[in-house]
DSSP file (Angstrom, degrees, kcal/mol; ACC not computed):
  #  RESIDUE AA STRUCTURE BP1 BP2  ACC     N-H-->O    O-->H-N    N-H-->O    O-->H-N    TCO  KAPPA ALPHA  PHI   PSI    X-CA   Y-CA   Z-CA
    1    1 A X              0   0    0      0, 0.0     4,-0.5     0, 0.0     3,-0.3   0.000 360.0 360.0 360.0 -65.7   76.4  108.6  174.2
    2    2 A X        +     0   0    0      1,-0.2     3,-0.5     2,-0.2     4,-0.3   0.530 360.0  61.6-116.6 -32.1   73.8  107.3  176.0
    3    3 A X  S >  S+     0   0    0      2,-0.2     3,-2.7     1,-0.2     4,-0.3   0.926  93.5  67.6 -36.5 -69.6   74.4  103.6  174.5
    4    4 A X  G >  S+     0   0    0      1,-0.3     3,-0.6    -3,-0.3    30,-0.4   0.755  96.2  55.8 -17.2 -52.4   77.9  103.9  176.1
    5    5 A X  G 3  S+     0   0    0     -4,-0.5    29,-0.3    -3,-0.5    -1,-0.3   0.749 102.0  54.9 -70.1 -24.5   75.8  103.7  180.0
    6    6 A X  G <  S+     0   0    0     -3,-2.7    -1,-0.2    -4,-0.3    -2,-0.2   0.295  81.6 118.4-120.6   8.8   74.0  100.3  179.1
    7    7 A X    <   +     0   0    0     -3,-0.6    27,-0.4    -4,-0.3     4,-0.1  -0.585  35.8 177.9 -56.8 140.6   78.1   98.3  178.1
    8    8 A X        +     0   0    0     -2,-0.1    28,-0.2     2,-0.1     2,-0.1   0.238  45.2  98.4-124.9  -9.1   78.0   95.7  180.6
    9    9 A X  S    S-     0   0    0     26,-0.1    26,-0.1     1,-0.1    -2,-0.0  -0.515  90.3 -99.7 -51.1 123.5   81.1   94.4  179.4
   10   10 A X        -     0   0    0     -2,-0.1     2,-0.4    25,-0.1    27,-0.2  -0.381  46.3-153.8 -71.1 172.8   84.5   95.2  181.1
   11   11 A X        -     0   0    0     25,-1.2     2,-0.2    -4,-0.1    19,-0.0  -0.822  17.7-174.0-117.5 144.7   86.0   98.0  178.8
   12   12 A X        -     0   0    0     -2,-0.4     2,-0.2    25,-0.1    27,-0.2  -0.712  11.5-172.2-124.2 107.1   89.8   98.7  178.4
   13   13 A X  E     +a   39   0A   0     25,-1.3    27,-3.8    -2,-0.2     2,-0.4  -0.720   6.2 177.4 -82.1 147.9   90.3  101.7  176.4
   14   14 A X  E     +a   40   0A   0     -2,-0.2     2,-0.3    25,-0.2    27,-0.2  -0.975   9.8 148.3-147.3 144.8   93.9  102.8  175.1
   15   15 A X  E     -a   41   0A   0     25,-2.2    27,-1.3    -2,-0.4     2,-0.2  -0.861  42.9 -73.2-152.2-179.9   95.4  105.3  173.2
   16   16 A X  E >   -a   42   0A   0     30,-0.5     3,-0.7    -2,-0.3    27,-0.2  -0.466  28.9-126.5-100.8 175.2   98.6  107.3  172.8
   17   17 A X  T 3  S+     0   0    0     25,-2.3    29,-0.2    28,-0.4    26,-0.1   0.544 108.2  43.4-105.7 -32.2   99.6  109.7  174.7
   18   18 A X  T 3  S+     0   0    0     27,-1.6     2,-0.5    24,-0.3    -1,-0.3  -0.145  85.3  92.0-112.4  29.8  100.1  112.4  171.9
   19   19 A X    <>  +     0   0    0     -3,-0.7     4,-1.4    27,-0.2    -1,-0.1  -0.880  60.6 171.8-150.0  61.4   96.7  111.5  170.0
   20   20 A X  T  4  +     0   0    0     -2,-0.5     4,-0.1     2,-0.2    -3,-0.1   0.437  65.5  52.3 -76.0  11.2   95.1  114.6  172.4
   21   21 A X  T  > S+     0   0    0      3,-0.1     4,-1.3     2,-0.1    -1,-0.2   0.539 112.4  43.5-116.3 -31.8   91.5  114.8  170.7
   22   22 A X  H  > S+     0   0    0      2,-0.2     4,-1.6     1,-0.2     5,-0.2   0.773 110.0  55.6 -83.9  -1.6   90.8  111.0  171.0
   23   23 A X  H  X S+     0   0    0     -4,-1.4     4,-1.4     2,-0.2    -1,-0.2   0.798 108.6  49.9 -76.5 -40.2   92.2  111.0  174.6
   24   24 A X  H >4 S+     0   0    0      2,-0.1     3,-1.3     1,-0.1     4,-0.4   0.977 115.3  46.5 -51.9 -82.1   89.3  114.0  175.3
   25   25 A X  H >X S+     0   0    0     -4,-1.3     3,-1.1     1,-0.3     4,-0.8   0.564 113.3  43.1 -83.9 -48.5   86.7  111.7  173.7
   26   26 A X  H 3X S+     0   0    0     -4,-1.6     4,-2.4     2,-0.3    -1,-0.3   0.839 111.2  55.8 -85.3 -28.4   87.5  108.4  175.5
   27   27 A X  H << S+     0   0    0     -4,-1.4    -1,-0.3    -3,-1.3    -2,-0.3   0.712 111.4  44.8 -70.9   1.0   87.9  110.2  178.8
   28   28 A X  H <> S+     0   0    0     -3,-1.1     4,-0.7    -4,-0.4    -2,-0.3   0.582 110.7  55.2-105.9 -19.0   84.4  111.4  178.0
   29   29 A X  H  X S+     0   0    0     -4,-0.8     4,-1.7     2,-0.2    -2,-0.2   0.642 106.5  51.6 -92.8 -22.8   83.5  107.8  177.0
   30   30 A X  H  < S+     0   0    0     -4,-2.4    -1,-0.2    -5,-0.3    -2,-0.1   0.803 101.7  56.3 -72.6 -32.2   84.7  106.4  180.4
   31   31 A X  H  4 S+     0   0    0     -5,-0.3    -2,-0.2     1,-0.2    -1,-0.1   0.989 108.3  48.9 -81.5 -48.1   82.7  108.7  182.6
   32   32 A X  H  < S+     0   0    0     -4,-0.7    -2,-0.2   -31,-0.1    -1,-0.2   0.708  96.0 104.2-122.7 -32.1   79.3  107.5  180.7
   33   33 A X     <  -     0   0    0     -4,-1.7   -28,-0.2     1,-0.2   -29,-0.1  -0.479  45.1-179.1 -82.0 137.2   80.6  103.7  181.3
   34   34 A X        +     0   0    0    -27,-0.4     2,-0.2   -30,-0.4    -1,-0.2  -0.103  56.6  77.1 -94.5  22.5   79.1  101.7  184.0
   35   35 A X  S    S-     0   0    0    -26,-0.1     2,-0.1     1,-0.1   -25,-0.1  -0.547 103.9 -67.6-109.2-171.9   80.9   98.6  183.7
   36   36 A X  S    S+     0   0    0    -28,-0.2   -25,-1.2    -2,-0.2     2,-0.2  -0.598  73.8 165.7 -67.8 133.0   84.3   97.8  184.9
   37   37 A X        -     0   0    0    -27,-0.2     2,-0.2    -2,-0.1   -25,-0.1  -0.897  21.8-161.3-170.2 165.9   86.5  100.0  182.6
   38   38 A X        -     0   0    0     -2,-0.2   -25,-1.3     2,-0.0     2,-1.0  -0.912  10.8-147.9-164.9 122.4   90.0  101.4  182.2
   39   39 A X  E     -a   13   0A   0    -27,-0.2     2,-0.5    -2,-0.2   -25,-0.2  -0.781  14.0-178.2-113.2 103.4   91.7  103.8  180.7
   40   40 A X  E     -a   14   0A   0    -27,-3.8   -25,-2.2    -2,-1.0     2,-0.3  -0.782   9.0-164.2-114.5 133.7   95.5  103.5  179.4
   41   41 A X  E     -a   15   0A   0     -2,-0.5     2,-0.4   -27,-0.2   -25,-0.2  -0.679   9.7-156.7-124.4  90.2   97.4  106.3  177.8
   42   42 A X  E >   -a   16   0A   0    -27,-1.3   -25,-2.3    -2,-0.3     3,-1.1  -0.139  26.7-126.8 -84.6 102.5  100.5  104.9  176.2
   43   43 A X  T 3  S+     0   0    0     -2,-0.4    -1,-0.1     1,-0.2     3,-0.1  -0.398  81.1  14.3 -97.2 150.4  103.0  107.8  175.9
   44   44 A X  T 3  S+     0   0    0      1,-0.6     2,-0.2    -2,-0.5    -1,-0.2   0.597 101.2 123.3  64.2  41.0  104.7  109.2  173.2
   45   45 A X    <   -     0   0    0     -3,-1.1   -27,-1.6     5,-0.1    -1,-0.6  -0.753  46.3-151.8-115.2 169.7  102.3  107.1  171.1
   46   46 A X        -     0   0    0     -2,-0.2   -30,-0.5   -29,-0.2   -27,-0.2  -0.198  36.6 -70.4-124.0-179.4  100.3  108.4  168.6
   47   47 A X  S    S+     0   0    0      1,-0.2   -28,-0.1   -29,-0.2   -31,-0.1   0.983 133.6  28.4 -78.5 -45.7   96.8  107.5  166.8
   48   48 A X  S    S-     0   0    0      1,-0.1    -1,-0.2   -33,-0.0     7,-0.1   0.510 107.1-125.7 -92.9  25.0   98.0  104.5  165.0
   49   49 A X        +     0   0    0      1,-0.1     6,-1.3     5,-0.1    -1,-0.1   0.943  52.2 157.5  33.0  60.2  100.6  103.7  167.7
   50   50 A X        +     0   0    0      4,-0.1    -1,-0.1     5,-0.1     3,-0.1   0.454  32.0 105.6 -81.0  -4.6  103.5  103.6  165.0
   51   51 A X  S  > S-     0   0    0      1,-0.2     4,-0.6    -7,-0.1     3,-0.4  -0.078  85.9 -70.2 -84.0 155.9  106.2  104.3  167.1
   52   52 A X  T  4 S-     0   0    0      1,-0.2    -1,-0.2     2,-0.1    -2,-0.1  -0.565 117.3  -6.2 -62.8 129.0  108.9  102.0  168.5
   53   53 A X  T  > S+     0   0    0     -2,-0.3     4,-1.3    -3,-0.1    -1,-0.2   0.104 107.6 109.4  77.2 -11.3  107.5   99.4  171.1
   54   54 A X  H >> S+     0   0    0     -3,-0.4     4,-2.1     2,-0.2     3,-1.6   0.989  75.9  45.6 -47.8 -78.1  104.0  101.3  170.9
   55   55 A X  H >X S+     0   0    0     -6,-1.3     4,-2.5    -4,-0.6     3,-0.5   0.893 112.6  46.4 -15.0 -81.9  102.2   98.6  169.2
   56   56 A X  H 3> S+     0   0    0      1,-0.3     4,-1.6     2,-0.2    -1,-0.3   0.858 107.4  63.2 -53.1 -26.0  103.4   95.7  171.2
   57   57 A X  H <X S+     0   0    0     -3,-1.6     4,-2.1    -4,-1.3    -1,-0.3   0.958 102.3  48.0 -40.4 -59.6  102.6   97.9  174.2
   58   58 A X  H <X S+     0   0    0     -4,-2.1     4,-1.1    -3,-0.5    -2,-0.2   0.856 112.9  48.5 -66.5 -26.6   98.8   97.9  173.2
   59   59 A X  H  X S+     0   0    0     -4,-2.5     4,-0.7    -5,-0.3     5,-0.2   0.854 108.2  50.8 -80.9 -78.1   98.9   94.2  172.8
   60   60 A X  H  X S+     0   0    0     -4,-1.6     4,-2.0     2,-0.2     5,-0.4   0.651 120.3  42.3 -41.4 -42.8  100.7   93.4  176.4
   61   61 A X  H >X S+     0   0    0     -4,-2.1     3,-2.5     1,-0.2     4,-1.3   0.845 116.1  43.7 -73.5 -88.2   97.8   95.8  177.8
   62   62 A X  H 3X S+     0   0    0     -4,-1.1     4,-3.8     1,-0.3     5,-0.2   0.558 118.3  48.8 -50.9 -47.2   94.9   94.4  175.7
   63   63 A X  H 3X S+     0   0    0     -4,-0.7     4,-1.6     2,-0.2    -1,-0.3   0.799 113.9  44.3 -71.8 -20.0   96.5   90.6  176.7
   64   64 A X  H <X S+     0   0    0     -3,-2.5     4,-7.4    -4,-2.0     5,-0.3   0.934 111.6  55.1 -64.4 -50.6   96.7   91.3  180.4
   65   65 A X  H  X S+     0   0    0     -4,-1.3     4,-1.8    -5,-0.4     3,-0.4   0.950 113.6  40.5 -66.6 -67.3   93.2   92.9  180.3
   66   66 A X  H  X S+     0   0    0     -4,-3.8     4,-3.9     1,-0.3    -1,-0.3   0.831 108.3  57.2 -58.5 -30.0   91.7   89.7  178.7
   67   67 A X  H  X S+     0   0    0     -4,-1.6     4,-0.5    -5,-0.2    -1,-0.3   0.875 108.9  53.0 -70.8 -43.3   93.6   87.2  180.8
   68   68 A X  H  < S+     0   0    0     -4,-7.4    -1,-0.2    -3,-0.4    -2,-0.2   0.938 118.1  29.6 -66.2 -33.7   92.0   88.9  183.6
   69   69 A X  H  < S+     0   0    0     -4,-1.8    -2,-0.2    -5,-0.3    -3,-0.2   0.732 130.5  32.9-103.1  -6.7   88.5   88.8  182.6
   70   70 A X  H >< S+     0   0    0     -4,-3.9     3,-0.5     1,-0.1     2,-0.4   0.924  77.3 173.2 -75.2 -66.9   88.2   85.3  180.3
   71   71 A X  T 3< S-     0   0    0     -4,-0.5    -1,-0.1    -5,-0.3    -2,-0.1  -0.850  72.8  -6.5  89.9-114.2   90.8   83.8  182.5
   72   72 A X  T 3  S+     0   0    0     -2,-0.4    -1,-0.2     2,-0.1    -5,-0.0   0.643 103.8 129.0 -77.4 -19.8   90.6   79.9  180.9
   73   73 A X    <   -     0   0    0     -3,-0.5     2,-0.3     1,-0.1    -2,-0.1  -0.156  64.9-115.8 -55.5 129.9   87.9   80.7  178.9
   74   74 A X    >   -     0   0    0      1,-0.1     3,-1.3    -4,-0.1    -1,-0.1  -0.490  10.0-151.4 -56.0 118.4   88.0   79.8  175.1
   75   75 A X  T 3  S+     0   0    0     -2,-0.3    -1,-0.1     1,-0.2    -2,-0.1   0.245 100.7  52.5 -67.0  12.3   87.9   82.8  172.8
   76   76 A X  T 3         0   0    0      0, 0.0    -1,-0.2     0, 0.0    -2,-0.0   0.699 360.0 360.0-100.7 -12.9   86.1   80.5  170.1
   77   77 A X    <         0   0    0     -3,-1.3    -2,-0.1     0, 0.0    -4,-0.0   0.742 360.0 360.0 123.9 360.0   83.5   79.5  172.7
């Protein structure tokens, strides 16, 4: 919990929309974050986001979300 307040990172969390106990838990992990942070709930998805076009959903979010905060920066470094 308390770990959660001292991210300084921005955060993106995402889960599916029908995966209702980890959707409780990240919206409780979102109030405790004090960085820039975001919360997507990709619906009619599930926990492992098996569903048609779920997957590639979580990457389009996850790639937007980096390309906004790396920008040009190398992910090796």
């Amino acid at each position: 919990g308390r770990a959660l307040s001292r991210v300084r990172a921005p955060t993106l969390l995402i889960v599916g929309g029908n995966d209702v106990p980890v959707i409780a838990m990240n919206e409780e992990a979102l109030e405790q974050l004090r960085s820039e942070k975001k919360l997507v709930i990709v619906p009619g998805a599930t926990h492992l986001f098996e569903e048609p076009g779920a997957l590639e959903e979580v990457a389009r979010l996850a790639a937007d979300w980096f390309g906004r905060y790396l920008g040009g920066q190398s992910l090796a470094g």
